[in-house]
C-alpha positions in Angstrom: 0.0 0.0 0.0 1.2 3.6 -1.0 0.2 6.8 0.3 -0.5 10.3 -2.3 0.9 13.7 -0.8 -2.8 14.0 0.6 -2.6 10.9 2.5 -4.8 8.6 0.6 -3.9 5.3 0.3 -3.6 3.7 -3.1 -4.9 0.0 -2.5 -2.8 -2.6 -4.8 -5.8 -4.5 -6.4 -6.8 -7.8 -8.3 -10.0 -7.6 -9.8 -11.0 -8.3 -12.9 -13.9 -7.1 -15.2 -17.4 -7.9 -14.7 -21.0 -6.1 -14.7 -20.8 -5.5 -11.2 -17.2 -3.9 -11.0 -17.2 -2.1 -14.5 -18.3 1.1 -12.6 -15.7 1.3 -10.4 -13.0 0.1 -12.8 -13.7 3.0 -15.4 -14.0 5.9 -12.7 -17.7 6.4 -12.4 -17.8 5.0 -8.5 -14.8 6.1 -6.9 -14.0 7.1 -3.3 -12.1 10.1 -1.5 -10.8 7.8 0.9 -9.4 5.4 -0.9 -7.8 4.7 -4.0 -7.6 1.9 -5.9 -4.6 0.6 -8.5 -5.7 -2.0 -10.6 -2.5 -3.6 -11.2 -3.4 -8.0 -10.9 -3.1 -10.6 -14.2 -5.1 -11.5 -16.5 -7.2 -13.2 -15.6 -7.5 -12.2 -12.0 -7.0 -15.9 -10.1 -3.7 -16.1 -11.3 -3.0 -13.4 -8.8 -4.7 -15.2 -6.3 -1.8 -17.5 -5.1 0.5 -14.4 -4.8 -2.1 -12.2 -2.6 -1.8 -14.8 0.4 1.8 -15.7 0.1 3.4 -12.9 -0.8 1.3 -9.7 0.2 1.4 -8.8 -2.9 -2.0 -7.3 -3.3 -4.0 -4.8 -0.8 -7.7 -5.7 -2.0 -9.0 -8.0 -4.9 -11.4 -10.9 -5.6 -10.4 -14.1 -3.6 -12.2 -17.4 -4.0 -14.3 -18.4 -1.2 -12.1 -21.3 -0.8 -9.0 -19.9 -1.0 -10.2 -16.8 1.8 -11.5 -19.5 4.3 -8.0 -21.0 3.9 -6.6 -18.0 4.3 -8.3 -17.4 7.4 -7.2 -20.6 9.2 -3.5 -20.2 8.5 -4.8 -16.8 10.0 -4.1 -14.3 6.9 -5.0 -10.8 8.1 -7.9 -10.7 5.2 -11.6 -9.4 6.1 -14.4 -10.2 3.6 -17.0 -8.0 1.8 -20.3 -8.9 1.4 -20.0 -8.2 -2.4 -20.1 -11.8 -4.3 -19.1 -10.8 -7.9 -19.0 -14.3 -9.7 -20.0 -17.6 -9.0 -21.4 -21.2 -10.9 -22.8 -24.9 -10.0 -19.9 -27.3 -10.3 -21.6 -30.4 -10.7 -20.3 -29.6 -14.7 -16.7 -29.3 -14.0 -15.8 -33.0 -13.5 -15.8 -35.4 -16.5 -14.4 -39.0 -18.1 -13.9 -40.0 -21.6 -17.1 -42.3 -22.8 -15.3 -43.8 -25.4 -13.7 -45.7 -22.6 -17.0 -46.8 -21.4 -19.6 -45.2 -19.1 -18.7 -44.0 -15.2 -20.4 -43.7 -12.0 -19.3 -41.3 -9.7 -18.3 -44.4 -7.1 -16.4 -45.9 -9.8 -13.8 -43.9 -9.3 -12.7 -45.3 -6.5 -9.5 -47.1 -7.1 -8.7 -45.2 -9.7 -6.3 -42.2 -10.9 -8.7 -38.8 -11.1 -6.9 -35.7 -12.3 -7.5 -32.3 -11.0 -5.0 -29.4 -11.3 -4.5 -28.7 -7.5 -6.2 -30.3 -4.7 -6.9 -27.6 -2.4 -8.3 -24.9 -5.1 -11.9 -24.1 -5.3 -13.0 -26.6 -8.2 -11.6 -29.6 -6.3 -12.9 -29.0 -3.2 -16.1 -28.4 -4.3 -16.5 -31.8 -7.0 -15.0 -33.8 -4.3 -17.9 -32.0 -1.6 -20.5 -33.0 -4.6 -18.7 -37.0 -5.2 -18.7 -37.6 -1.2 -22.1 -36.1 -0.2 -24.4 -36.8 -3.3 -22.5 -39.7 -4.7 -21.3 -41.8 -1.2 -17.7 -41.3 -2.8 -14.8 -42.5 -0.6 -12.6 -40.1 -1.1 -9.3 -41.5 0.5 -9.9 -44.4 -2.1 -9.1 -42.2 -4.9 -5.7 -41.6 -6.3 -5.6 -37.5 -6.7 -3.3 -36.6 -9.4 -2.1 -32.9 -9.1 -0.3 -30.7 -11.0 0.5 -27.5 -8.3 0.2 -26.6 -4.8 -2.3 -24.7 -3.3 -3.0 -21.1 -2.6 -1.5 -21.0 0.8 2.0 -22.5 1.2 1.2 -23.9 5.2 -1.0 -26.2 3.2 0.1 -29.6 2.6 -1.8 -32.1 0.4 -3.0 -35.6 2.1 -1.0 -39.1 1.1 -3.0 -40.5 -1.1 -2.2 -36.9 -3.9 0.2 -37.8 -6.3 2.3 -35.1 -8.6 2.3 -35.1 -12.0 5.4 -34.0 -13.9 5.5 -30.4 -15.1 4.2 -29.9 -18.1 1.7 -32.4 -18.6 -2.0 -32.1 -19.8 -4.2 -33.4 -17.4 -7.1 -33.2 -20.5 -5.4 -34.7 -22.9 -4.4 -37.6 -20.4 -7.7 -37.8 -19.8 -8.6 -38.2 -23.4 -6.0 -40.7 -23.4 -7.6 -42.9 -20.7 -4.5 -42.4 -18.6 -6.7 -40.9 -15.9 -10.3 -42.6 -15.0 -11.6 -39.0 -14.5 -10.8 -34.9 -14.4 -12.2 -32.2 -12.0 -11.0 -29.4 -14.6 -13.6 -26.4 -14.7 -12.8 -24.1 -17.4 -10.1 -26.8 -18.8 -12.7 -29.2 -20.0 -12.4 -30.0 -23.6 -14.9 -29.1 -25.5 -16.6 -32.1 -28.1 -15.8 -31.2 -31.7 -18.7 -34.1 -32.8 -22.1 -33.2 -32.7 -24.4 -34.7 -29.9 -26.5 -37.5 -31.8 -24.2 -37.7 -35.4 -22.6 -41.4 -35.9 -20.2 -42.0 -38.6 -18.8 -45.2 -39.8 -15.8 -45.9 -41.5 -15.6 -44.9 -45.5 -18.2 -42.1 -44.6 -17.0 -38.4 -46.0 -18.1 -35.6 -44.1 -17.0 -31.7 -44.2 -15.0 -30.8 -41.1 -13.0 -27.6 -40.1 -9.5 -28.0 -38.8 -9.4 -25.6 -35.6 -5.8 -26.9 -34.3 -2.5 -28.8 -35.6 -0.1 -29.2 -32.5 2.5 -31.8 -31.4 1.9 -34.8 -29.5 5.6 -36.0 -29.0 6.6 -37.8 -32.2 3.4 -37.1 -33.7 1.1 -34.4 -35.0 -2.0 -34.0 -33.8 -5.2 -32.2 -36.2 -7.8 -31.4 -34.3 -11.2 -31.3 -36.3 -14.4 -29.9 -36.1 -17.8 -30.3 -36.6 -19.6 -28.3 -33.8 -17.3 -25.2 -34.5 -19.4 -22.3 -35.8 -16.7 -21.7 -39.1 -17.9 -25.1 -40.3 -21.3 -23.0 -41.6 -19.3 -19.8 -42.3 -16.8 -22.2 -44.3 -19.6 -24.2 -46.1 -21.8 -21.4 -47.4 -18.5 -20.1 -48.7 -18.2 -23.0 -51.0 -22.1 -22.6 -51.8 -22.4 -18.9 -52.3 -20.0 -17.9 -54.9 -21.0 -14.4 -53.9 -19.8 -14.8 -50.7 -16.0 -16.5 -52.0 -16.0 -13.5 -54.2 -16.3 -10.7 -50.9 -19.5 -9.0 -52.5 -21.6 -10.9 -49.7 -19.9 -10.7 -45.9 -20.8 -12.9 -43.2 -20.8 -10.4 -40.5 -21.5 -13.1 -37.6 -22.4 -16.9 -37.0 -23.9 -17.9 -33.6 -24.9 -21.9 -33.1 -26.0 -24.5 -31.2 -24.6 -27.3 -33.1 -27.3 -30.3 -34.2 -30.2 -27.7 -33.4 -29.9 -24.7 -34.7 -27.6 -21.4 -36.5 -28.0 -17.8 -36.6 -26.0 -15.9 -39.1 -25.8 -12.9 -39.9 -24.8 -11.2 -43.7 -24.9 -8.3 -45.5 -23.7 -7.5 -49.1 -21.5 -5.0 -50.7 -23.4 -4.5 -53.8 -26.5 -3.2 -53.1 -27.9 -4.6 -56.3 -27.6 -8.1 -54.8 -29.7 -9.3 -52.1 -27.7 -11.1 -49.2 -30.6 -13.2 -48.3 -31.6 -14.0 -51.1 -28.2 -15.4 -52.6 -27.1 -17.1 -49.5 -30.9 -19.0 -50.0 -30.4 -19.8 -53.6 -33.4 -20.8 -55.7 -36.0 -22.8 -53.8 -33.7 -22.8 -51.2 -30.9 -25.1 -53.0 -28.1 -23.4 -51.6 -29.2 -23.4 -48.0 -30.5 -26.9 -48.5 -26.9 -28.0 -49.2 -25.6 -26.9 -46.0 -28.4 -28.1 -44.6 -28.2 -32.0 -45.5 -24.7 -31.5 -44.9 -25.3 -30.6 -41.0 -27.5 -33.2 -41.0 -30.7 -31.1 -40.6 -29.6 -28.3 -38.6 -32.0 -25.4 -38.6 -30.2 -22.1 -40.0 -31.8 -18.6 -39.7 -30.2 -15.8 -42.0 -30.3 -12.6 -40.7 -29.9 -9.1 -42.2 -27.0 -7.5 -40.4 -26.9 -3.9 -39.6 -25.2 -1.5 -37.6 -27.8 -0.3 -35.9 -28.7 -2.1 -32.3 -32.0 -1.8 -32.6 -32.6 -3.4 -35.7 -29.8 -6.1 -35.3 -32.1 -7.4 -31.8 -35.2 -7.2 -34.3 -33.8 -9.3 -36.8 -32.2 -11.1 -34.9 -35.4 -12.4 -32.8 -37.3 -13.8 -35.8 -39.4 -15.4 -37.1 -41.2 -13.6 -33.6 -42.3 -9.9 -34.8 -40.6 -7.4 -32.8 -41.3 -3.1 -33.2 -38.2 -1.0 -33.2 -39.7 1.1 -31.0 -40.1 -1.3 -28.3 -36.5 -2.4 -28.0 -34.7 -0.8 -24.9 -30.8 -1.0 -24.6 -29.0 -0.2 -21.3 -25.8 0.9 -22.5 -24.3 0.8 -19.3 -25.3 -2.8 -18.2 -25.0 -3.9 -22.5 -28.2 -5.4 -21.8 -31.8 -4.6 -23.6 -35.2 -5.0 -23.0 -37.1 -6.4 -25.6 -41.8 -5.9 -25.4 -43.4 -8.2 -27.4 -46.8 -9.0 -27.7 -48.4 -12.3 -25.8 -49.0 -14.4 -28.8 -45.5 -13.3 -29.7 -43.6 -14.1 -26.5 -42.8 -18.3 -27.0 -41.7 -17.3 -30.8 -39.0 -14.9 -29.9 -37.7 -16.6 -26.8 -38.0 -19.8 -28.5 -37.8 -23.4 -27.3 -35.6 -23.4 -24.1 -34.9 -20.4 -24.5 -32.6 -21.4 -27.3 -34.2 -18.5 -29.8 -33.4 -15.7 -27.7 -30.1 -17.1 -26.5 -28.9 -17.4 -29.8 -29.8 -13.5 -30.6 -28.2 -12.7 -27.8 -25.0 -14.1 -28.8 -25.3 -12.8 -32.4 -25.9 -8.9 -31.3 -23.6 -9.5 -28.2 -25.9 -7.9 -25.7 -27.5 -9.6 -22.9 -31.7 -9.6 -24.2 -35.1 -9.9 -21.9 -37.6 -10.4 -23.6 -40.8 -9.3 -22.1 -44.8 -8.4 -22.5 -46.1 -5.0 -22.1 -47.9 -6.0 -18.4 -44.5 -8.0 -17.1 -42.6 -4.4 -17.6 -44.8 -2.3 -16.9 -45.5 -4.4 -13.7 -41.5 -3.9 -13.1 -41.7 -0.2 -14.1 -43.9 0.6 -11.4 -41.8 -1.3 -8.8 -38.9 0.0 -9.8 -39.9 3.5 -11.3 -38.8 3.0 -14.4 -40.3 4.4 -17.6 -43.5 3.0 -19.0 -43.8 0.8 -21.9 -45.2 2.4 -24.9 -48.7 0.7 -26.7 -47.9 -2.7 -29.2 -49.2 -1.3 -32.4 -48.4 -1.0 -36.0 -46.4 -2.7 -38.4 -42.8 -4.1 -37.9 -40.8 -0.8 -39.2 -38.8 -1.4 -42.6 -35.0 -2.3 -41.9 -32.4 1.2 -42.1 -30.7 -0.4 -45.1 -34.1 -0.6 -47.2 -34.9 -4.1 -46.8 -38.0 -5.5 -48.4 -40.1 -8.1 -45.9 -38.1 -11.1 -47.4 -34.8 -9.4 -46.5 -36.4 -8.4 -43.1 -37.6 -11.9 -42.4 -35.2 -15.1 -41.0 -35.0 -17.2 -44.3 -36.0 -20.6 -42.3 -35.9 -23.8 -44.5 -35.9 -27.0 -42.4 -35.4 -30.4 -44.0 
């Protein structure tokens, strides 16, 4: 901790970015009594193990797991009531299936990977594996890769380190470990959930890594990856090889459905319309080839507004009843009843996928549920549901306004 000329102390401090920080981050909270210097990694737990051990920062995030540590090796640390992330980690331990299916007891016996034993994912799996699952932990073989936060800490017998450097994922993969706790290291599936392939079967995939794997190379392919549609309507749409159509955007849920968004150069040639093809045999290609996939093709534009309108189709959504919150990058979307399951779609799935393709968090809503929330929270009333959707900025006719849906 420093002092100014004043006598305010400047606070060394880890935190990273999220909704509930940005304010005080970028100066609009701020405190005569205090100063804060953002000065911790990227991201912010990488600071977390320095903090405890080393002093090395004044204030910051902490895990829970790692302050409650903290606080028994008796670390000097107090903690705010301000929770500023958290998740279920039921998610965050996995096998490979291709070795065959595992229950949560069958582990027992067995090698389980996790990256250190006393961090926050750990702890919390192997709470979930005892207490829902009847797990015996001390029968498991914990295979780590660091210490913990806190260097008083020592793990228990039955942890065993790996060597530096190694991959507890890809041993996983391997079958060289039963099981993973790994949280944000889980590998993602390239294949598509329900798609079988036997040998001599040619499919379209996307190469999204090439990487050594001792003497070997390793190509990673894909067929959930979102560039697999941007890639095949390139080789369908020669106006889209050829740079006069651009595919601004492509959000998906792979097996289910696509969004993508496209807008052309020439304004003689319609983007939705050429990606379509005639009776739909362009779209149909990449269609069959994703083996039924729903696709929506959305008119890009640089205007919010009518980006969240098109994006929410096929439900019909009024400019004028589309609210952004700059400051929170969130809007609030009024539809009407009959309207409401169309644009927030089947598990939510509709909505989500808009939401990723404008890249602002959307609620979608009916004119009594916000105006019910506008009087609780004094917020500004919702305007009547009436008249027709508005024409796009860029001149669109309805087709061009529309998502182009064609389903096998």
């Amino acid at each position: 901790m420093t002092t100014t000329a004043i006598d305010t102390p400047t606070l060394r401090t880890n935190l990273a970015d999220y909704a509930v920080t940005k304010a005080m981050k970028d100066g609009r909270v701020r405190s005569d009594l205090v100063q804060l210097d953002f000065c911790g990694p990227t991201p912010a737990h990488n600071g977390f193990k320095a903090m405890v051990r080393e002093n090395k920062f004044d204030a910051g995030e902490l895990a829970i797991v790692t302050y409650l540590q903290a606080k028994a090796y008796g670390k000097p640390y107090v903690l705010l009531p301000a929770p500023i992330s958290g998740r279920f980690q039921h998610h965050c331990g996995g096998f490979n299936i291709d070795f065959g299916h595992l229950h949560p007891k069958d582990i027992e016996g067995k090698r389980v990977g996790v990256r250190s034993y006393a961090q926050t994912t750990g702890l919390w799996i192997r709470g979930i594996l005892r207490h829902e699952h009847g797990v015996d932990l001390d029968k498991v073989t914990w295979m780590t890769l660091i210490d913990g936060h806190l260097a008083e800490y020592q793990d228990p017998a039955n942890c065993v380190r790996l060597p530096a450097g190694v991959s507890i994922p890809d041993m996983m993969m391997k079958g060289e470990l039963a099981a993973a706790l790994l949280g944000e290291d889980m590998p993602k599936d390239e294949r598509v959930r329900g798609e079988a392939f036997s040998p001599g079967d040619r499919i379209r995939t996307i190469v999204i890594e090439v990487r050594k794997d001792g003497p070997r190379v390793r190509i990673v392919v894909s067929r959930a990856h979102a560039d697999l549609v941007r890639r095949l309507f390139e080789l369908e749409v020669p106006e889209i090889a050829d740079g006069i159509i651009e595919i601004k955007r492509v959000v998906r849920e792979p097996g289910y459905r696509t969004k993508m968004a496209v807008i052309s150069q020439d304004p003689k040639i319609d983007c939705i319309g050429a990606c379509v093809g005639v009776r739909g045999s362009r779209i149909k290609a990449v269609i069959d080839e994703l083996r039924g996939e729903r696709i929506d093709i959305i008119r890009w534009s640089d205007s919010l507004e009518t980006l969240i309108m098109n994006g929410l189709k096929p439900a019909t959504i009024h400019l004028e009843n589309i609210f952004p919150d700059v400051d929170s990058h969130s809007a609030v979307v009024l539809v009407d009843e009959d309207q409401q399951s169309l644009a927030i779609g089947k598990k939510g799935q509709n909505v989500r996928l808009a939401s990723r393709l404008c890249g602002w968090d959307i609620d979608i809503k009916t004119r009594a549920e916000f105006e019910a929330d506008s009087l609780v929270g004094g917020g500004p009333q919702a305007p009547a549901l009436e008249g027709e959707a508005p024409a796009d900025a860029e001149g669109g006719v309805a087709f061009g306004e529309a998502t182009e849906e064609i389903a096998p």
